[in-house]
N, C-alpha and C positions, 0 to 999 in steps of 0.2 A: 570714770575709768571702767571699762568692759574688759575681763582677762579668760582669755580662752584656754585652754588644754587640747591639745591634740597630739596626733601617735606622729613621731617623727622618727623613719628607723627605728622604729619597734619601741620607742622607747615615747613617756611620757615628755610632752614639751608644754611651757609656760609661755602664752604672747599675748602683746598687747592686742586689741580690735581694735582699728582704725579704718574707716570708711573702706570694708569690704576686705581690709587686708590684714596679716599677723605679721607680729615686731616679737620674734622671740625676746625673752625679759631679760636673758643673761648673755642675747648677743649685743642687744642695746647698749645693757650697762653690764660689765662684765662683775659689779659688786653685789648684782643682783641676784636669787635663786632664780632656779630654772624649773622649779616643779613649783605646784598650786602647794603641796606640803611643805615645801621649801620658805615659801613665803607665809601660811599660817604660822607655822611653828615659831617665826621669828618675825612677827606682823611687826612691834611696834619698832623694830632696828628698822624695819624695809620699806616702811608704807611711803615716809616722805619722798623716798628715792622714787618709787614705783610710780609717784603723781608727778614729781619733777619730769621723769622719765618722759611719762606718758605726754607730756605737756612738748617737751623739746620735738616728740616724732612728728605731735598736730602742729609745730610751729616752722618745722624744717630744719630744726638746727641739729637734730638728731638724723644722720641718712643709713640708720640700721636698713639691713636686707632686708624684705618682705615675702610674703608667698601668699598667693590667692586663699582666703578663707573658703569661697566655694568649691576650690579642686581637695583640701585638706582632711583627713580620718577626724574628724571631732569627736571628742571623747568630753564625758560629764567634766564640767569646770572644777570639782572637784571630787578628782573618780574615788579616791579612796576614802572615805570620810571614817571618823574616829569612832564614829555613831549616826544613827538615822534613826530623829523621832518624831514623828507626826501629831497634828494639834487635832482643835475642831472649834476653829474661832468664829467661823461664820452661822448665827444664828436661827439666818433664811432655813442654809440649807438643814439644819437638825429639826426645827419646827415644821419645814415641809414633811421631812421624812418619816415623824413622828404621824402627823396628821395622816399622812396615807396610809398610815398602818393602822388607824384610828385609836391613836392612843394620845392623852393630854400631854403638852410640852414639860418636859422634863425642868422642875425650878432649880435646878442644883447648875444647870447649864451657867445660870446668873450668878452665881457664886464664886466661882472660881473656873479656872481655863484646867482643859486635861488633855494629855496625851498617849501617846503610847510609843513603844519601840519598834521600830521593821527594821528587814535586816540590810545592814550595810553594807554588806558583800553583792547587792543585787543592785546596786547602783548603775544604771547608764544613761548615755548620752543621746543624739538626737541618732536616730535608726534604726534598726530593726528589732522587731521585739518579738525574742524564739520565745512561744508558750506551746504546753504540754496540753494533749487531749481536755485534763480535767478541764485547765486554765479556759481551753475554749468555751464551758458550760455555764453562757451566760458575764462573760468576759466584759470587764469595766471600765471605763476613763476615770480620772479625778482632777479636774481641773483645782489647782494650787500656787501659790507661791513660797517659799522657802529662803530659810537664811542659812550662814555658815558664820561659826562662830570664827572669832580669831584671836581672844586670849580667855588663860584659863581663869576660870571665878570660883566662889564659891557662896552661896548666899548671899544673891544679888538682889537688891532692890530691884524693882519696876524706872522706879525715879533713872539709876545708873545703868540699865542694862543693855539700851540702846548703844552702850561703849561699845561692847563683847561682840555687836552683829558686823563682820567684814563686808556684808554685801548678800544679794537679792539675787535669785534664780525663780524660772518657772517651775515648775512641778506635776509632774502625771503620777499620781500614787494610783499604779496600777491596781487593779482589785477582779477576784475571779470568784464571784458571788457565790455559785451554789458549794464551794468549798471554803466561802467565807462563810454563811451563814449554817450551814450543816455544824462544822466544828464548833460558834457560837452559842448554841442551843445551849452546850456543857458551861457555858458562862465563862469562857478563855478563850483570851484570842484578841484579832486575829492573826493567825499565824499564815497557815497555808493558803490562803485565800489572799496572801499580800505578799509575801517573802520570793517571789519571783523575779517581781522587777519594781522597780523604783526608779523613774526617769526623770533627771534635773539637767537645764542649759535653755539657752544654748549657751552662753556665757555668765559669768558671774559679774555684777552689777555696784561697785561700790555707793553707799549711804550719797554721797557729795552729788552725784548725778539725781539722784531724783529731790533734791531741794526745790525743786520750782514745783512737783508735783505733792509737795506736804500740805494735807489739814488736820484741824485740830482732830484730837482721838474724841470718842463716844463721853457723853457724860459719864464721871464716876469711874474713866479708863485711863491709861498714863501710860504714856510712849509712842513714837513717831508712829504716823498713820498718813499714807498715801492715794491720792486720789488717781490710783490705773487699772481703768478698765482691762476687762478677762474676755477672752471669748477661747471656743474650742468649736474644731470645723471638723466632721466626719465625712472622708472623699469629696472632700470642698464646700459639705452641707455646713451653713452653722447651726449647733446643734446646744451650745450655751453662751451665757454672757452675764458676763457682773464685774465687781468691782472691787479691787483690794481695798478701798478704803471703808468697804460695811464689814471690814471686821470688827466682830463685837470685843473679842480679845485680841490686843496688840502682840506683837513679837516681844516686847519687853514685856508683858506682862507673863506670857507663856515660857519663859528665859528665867523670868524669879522664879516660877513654882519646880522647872524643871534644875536650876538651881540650889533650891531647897535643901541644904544636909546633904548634896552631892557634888562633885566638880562638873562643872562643862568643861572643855577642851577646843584648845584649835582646828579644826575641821568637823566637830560635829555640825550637823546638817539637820534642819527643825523645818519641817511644814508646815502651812496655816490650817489646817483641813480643807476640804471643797466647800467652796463659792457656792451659793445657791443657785439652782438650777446645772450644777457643775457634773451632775453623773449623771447617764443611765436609770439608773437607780432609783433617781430621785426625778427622772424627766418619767419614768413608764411609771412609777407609783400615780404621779398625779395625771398622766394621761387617763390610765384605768379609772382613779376618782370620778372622774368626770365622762368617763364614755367607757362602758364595759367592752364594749368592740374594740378600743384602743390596742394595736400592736404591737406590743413589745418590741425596742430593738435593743442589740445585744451589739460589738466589736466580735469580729470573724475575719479570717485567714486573709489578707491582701487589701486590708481597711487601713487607709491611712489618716493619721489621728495627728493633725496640730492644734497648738495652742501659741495666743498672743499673747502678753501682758503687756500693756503702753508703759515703753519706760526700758525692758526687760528682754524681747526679742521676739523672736519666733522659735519655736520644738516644734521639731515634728519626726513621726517613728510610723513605719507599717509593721502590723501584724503577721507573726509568720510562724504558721500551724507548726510543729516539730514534728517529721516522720518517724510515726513511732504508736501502738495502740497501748502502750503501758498505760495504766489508770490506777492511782491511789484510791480514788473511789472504789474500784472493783475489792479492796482489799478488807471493806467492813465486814464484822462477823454476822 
């Protein structure tokens, strides 16, 4: 099942995706909610209806209205989330990162899965994406995948945690380097160099769909692990590519520790980190390694930036400078 969020009349709308088209959820079945929170908050009363549902539209026995998804406002599947935390399960990309910095791989990586919090209020969907002068200096992709939770836990096993995940989203944890790493130096963070934007969709992906694409997890890992390829295309370049299933930490496993002596909740929203070879970042670090004449490039004003994940959809968003010369930067003493 694929369920979309879109602005209908100004207002948030809940529908199914079927071959190119939306079934609002509570004009289908009027016992259904009509918002993506409507349905978290009360996943296990709704889910069966919501697959019944989905099932009667692909079968004709349902003749709910439809509206072209390509003429439709798309909004994040789900635009308001409760929380937004970001992991860093892909191993590639931390030990590439490290290496270009020439420094040895970090052993604690092997130990346990970590995240952090960005903020939830900067959550969007597939479109444009207003950034601020800073934003432009040295402006970043992060190719991702993400879950949403859909009931609430509390010290969850690894083993059960796989319950908790509603469903699968692509992810662009946006990133604006020279005001991510400037503030880092002080050992916190990141803050301003992330809390901009945060782009998840284009639809939200339930567990049951990608059952053909499951392999087993990593040695010594526990919880469902997917074999879907990643890529990300700059102005139609492709410019990365990997693979949700080299996560070295699962979603369930990153769901226990963020778990741990806290509640999760329905809608919060959890990244994998970036995919290796998935940033900027980590593609100009090891161009430099290998060729000091290497180019830099950087996301600028009118760059449009999608991403695939087989299974998950297509995102995509252009860059768009905000007029304006305010700069946070200018404000250091």
């Amino acid at each position: 099942m694929k369920l979309v969020t879109y602005s209908k009349n100004g207002n948030e709308q809940l529908a199914f995706y079927i071959a190119g088209m939306l079934y609002d959820t509570n004009a289908a079945n009027s016992s259904l909610p009509g918002t993506m929170s409507g349905l978290l908050s009360g996943w296990e009363q709704h889910i069966a209806a919501m697959h019944s549902t989905d099932q009667d539209i692909k079968g004709g026995k349902n003749k709910a209205v439809s509206v072209p998804y390509a003429g439709a406002a798309i909004m994040a599947p789900v635009p308001y989330p409760t929380s937004c935390r970001d992991g860093y399960a892909f191993r590639q990309h931390v030990a590439a990162a490290r290496r270009n910095r020439k420094v040895d791989m970090i052993a604690e990586f092997d130990q346990y899965p970590i995240f952090y919090f960005t903020n939830h209020n900067a959550i969007q969907g597939p479109g444009p994406i207003p950034v601020m002068p800073d934003h432009l200096k040295k402006l970043d992709f992060e190719l991702e995948a993400a879950i949403v939770i859909c009931k609430k836990g509390r010290n969850i096993t690894a083993a059960r945690a796989d319950e908790y995940i509603g469903g699968y989203m692509i992810m662009n944890d946006m990133s604006a380097r020279t005001l991510q790493m400037e503030e880092m130096l002080l050992n916190l963070g990141p803050a301003k160099g992330k809390d901009f934007s945060t782009v998840i969709g284009p639809w939200l992906v339930t567990p049951d769909e990608l059952e053909p694409y499951k392999i087993p997890a990593k040695p010594n890992h526990t919880g469902n692990t997917y074999n879907l390829g990643m890529k990300c295309l700059v102005n139609g370049i492709q410019v990365s590519e990997g693979n949700m299933g080299d996560m070295d930490w699962t979603f369930a496993e990153i769901v226990e520790r963020c778990a741990y002596g806290a509640d999760i909740l329905p809608g919060d929203v959890i990244g994998s980190g970036t995919v290796g070879t998935g940033c900027f970042l980590e593609l100009n670090g090891t161009g430099l390694l290998h060729d000091p004449a290497y180019k830099p490039q950087w996301l600028q004003d009118g760059d449009v930036v999608e991403m695939e994940i087989e299974g998950l959809g297509h995102l995509s968003n252009t860059i768009v400078a905000e007029k304006t010369d305010w700069s946070i930067l200018a404000l250091k003493k």
